[in-house]
C-alpha positions, 0 to 999 in steps of 0.5 A, a space after each residue: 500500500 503506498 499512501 497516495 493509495 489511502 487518500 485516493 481512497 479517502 477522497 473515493 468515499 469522502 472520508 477526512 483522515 481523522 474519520 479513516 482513524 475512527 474507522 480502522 483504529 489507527 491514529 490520525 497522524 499515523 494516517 497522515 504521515 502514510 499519506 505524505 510519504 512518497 513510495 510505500 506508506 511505511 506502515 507495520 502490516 497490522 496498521 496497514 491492514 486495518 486501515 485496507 480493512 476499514 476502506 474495504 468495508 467502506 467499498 474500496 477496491 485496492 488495484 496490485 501493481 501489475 504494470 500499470 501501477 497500484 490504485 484504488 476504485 469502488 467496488 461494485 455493489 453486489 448484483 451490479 451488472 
């Protein structure tokens, strides 16, 4: 996960960094200074896995690197065509 990944998604759902800190359990700081660094987040996998969990929930689709580079969408809602 790199950080613009999270505020990509943050800006999906409409989330400020503090209501992602309400949701996942991490701090807002933790969250901002993910953001602000360039490359991976540098998140511990437990912090960065309940915040990918938090985002999920909320709809977040994460995009793997697989040469077009890493991203975010929403995910369809199910029974979506």
């Amino acid at each position: 996960m790199v950080g613009a990944q999270i505020r990509a998604a943050r800006a999906l759902i409409g989330w400020t960094a503090q209501e992602l800190a309400n949701h996942s359990g991490v701090g807002v700081a933790t969250i901002r200074r993910a953001e602000l660094k360039p490359g991976e987040s540098g998140l511990t996998s437990p912090i960065a896995a309940a915040i990918t969990r938090a985002l999920e929930a909320a709809g977040i689709e994460f995009i793997a690197e697989n040469g077009g580079g890493v991203g975010v969408r929403m995910r369809k809602p199910a029974g979506a065509a």
